[in-house]
N, C-alpha and C positions, 0 to 999 in steps of 0.2 A: 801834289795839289795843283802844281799850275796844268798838269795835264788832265785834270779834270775840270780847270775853268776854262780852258780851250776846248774841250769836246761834252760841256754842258747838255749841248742840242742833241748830242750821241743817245748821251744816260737820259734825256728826257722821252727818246721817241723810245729806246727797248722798257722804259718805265709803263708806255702806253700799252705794249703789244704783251708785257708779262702782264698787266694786273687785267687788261681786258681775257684771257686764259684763267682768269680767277672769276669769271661769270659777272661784273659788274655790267648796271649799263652803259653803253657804249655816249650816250649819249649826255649823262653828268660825267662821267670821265675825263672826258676830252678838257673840260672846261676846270675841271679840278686837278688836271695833270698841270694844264696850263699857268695855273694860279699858284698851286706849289710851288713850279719851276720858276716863275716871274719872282717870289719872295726870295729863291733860295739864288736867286742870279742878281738879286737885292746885297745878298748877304756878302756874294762875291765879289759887289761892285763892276756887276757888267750888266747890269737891269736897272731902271729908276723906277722909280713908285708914280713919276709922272705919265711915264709910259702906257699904262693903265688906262689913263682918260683916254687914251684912244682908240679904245675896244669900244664905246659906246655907240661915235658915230660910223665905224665899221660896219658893228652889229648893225646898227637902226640901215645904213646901205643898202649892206649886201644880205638881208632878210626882212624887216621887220617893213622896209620900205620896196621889197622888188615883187611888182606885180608879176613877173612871172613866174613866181612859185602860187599864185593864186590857181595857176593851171593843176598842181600836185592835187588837191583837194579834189576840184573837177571831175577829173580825169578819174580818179579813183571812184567818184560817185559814180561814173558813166559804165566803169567796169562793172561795178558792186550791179547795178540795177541791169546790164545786160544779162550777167548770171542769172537772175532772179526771173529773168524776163521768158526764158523759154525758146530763144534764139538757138541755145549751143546744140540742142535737142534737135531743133529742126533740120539744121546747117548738117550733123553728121547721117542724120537720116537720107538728107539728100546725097551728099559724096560716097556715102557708100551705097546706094544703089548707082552712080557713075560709075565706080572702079570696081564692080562686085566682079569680072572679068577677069581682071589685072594681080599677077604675082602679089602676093601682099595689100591688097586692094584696102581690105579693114586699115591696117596699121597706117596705108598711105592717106588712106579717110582723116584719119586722127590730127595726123602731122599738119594736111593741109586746114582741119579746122583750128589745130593750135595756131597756126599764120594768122588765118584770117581775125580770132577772136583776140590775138597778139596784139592787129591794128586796131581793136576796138577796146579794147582795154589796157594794157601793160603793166597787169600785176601778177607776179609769176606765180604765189600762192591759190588767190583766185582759180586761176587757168587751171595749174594742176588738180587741184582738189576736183576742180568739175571734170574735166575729163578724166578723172580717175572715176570719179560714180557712174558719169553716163557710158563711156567706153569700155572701161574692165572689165564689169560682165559682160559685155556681148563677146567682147574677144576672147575673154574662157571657156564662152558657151559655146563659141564657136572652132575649138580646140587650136587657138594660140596656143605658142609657147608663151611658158609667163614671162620669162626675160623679154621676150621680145617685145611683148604687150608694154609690160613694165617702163622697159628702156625705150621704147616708142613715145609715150604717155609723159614721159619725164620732159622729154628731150625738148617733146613740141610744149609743154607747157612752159619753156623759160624763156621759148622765144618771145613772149610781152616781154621781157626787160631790154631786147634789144631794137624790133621792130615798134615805130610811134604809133602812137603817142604812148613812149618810154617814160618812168618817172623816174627814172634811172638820168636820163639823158636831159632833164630838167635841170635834175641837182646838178650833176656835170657841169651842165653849162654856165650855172652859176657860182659854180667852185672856180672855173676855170675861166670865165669870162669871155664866152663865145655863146652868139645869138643862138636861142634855142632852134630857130627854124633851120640854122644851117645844119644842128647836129641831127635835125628830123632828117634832111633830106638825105646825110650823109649815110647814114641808118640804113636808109633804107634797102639797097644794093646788095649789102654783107647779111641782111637780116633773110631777103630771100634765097640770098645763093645756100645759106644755112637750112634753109628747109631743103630747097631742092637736092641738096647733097644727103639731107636725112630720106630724099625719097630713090634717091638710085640709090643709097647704099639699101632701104628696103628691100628694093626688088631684086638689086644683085645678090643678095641673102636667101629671098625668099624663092629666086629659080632657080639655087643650085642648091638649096635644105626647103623645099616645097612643107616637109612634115611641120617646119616652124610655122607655118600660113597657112592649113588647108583654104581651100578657094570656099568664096562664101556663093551661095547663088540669093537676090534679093537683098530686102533690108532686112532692120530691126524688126522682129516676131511680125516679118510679114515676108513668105520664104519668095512668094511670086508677083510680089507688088513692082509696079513698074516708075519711072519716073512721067512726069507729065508736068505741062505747062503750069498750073495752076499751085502745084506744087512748090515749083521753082520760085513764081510769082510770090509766095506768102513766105518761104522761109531762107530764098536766098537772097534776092532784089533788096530785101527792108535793111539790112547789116552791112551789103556792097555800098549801098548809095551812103550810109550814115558815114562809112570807113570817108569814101569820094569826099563828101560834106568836110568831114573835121579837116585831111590829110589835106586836099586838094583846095581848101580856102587859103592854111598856111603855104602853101607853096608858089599858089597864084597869087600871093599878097593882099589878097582879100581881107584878111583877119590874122591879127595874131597869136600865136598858140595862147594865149588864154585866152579871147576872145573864142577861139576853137573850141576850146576845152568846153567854152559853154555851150556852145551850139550842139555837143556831142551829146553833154548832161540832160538836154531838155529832147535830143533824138530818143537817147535811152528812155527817157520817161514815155514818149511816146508809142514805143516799140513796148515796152512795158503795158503800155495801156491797151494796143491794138489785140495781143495774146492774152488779157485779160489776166492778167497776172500784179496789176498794179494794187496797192493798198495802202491803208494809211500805216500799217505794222511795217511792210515794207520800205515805204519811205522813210520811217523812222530809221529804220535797222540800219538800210544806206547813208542817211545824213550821217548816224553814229560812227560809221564806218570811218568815211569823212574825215569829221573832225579829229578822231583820233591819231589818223595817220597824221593827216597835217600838223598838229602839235607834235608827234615823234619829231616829223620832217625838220620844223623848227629849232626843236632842243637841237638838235644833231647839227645842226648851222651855226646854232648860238656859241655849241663848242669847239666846233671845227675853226671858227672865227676865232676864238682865244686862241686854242693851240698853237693853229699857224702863225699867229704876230706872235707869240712869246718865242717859240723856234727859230723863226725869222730874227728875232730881236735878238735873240743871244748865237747869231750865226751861223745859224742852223743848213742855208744855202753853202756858204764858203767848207763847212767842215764836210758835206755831202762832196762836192767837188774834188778837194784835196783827195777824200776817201778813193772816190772811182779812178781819180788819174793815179792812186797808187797800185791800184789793180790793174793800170793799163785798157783801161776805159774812158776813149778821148773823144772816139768818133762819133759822130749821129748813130750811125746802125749797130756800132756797137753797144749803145746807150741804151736804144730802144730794143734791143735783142734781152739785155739785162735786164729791161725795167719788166719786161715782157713775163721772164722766166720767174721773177721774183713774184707778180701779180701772181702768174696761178699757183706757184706754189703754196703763196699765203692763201689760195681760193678753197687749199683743204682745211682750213683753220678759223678762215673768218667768213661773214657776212660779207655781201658787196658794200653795204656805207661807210663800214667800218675798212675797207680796203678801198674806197676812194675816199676817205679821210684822212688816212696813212700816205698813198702815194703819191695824189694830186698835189699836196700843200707843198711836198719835196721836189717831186720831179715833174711836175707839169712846165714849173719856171722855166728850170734847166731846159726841158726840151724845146722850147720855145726859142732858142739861143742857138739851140743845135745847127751843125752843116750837116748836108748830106750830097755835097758834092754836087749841085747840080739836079739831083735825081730831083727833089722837092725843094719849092724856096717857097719863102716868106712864114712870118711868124704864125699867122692865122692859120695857112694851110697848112701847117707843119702838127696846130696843137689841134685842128677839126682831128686831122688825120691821126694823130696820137691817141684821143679822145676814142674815136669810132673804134680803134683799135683795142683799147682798153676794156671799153665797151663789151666788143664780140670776146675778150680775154674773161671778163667777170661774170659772163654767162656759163662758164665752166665752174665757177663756185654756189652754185647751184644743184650739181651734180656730182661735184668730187665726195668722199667718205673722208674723216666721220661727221664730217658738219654740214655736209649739202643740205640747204633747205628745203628743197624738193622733195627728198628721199624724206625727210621729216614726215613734211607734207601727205605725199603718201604714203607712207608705212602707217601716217594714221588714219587712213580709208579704204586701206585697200584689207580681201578677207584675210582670214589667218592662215590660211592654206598657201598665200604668197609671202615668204619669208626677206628678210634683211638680205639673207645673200643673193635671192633672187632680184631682187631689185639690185646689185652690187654688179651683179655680172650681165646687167640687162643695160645700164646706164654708158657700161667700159666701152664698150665701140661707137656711141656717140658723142662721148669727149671727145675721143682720137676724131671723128670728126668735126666736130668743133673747133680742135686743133690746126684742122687741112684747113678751114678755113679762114681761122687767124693766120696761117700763113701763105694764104692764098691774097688776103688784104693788104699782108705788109709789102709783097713781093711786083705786084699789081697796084698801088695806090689811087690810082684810078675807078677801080671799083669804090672805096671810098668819094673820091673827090670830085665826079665826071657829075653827077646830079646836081650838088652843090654849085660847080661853076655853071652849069646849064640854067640853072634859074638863077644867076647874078649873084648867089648869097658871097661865094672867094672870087677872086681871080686866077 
């Protein structure tokens, strides 16, 4: 008995990880796991009933009151109505008549329009689903491999959760308690070396197994259409500059990310309206969109908030500690190498919220405390750089089986002729890239941290 009121905090977190395994939402869970545990650490006399009142003005804090989750709503409106808008359409029409030349030219089309739609939106469902309508059949029609098509299409669409405006890296911020613009700028770096690594390993693929890529000549159902000015002018100019506008206010400190987030919302609209694609069913459709994330967004706060003060309250930090120094886990990098392996292996099992509601509340603290000898100081840089890290980590649970969302995603758009395990074995070598370059980030931390100091946000 007494070693189960000393490791209360133990039985409450694997309480969370088995009943979320039982399908509940993630988002009354947290808050009901919380609640439980807080009566039954009542019961044990290592909880008080008073304690309670102070989940109120937590909550009211660190959500009900933080304008920067106003950006979350935004943001997703700007995406929603970019889709809608006819941008993605034009953007790959144009890039692959650029790279119609180039080993792999279609796939590297894709990738770069998953970047670029990445900085314009940063919802990975979005992304993938459209690039799965607009891309896949050309890529078939144009005798891709499906794997490659597949694991191309996948890959680039989850870069929106790591390149900004992330709503990933929103929550973050406010889980973790670092300015969202640092974690924009920090983003940004790891977010492109990600694509660029998705684009040699294309072409190193595609010039030593050519049959994966026949060479396309032209675009889309236009085999001898050329590129020109005008073209450029209408469908790539209008989405560079909106990107410029939102990315480029926050960093010059013009605006801040919500402030941003709006200027983007009303670019969309506008970009919407110039392609003639605006309505009033549309604008419906996207506010609906809207609001509904942003209430998930909320629940999911409201519980992440209880769990972590009842965890914390029944010493939930202290018994995490004691745990890792009994494994011989004392150092900074050996902490972050742990914390690293445990995130993706939970990326086959859960959601990314649900896995930065799990790790952040435990080990963000901790890492924040860490030495690393010198290599990195201070708390701030230490938890940007954990953060980004995590980041480009939970962009792999998107992609892993059997719970990738992505592969969700599309397996429900893509025809029936592209099976489950073709997407299985299309996805496998751009994890492992993924991989290179979370450990290209931890090894380099400068790639992370060089932007952020460059515009003032660390030291």
């Amino acid at each position: 008995m007494d070693w189960l009121i000393d490791h209360l905090a133990v039985v409450m977190f694997f309480a969370l990880i088995f009943i979320m395994f039982l399908g509940y939402p993630v988002a009354f869970l947290l808050g009901a796991i919380g609640v439980a545990f807080g009566f039954l650490g009542m019961a044990f006399d290592v909880f008080n009933l008073n304690q309670f009142a102070n989940l109120l003005p937590r909550i009211w804090g660190q959500a009900a009151q933080n304008p920067v989750l106003v950006a979350v709503p935004m943001f997703v409106f700007m995406g929603t109505m970019l889709e809608k808008s006819g941008v993605a359409e034009d953007l790959l029409h144009i890039l692959q008549l650029m790279l119609a030349r180039i080993p792999g030219g279609l796939a590297i089309a894709v990738t770069l329009l998953g970047t670029i739609m990445a900085a314009t939106t940063g919802i990975v469902g979005a992304s993938v689903i459209m690039l799965t309508l607009i891309a896949l059949p050309v890529m078939l029609s144009k005798g891709y491999n499906k794997s490659l098509a597949v694991g191309t299409i996948a890959s680039a669409g989850t870069l929106g959760i790591l390149i900004p405006p992330s709503i990933m890296l929103v929550i973050l911020g406010d889980l973790i308690g670092l300015p969202v613009g640092t974690l924009f700028t920090g983003a940004i770096a790891p977010g492109l070396l990600m694509s660029a690594l998705y684009v040699v390993y294309i072409v190193v693929v595609c010039s030593f197994m050519p049959s994966l890529a026949p060479a396309v000549r032209g675009a889309v159902g236009a085999s001898e259409e050329r590129l020109n000015g005008p073209m450029v002018l209408k469908g790539f100019v209008p989405p560079a500059f909106l990107i410029t506008l939102v990315l480029g206010s926050i960093f010059a400190g013009w605006a801040t990310p919500t402030e941003a987030s709006g200027i983007g919302s009303l670019g969309a609209i506008f970009l919407a309206y110039a392609n003639k694609r605006l309505s009033m069913k549309v604008l419906k459709d996207v506010m609906a969109s809207s609001a509904l994330t942003n209430s998930m967004v909320f629940f999911i706060i409201f519980g992440a908030t209880l769990f972590s003060y009842v965890f914390r309250a029944l010493g939930g930090d202290d018994v995490v500690i004691d745990i890792l120094k009994s494994l011989g886990i004392d150092t900074g990098w050996e902490m972050l190498i742990f914390v690293m392996i445990i995130v993706f292996i939970m990326g086959f099992f859960f959601d990314w919220i649900e896995i930065c509601l799990i790790v952040v509340p435990i080990f963000a603290p901790i890492m924040g405390k860490m030495d690393f000898g010198g290599f990195i100081q201070g708390k701030e840089v230490i938890l940007t750089w954990f953060t980004i890290l995590l980041s480009v980590n939970m962009q792999t649970a998107f992609l892993t089986p059997p719970f990738g969302f992505a592969l969700f995603y599309m397996k429900g758009t893509v025809p029936p002729s592209v099976t489950m395990m073709d997407i299985y074995k299309g996805i496998t070598p751009f994890v492992l890239v993924q991989l290179l370059a979370l450990s290209l980030c931890m090894i380099f931390p400068d790639i992370v941290l060089f932007l952020p100091r460059h515009f003032g946000f660390i030291e």
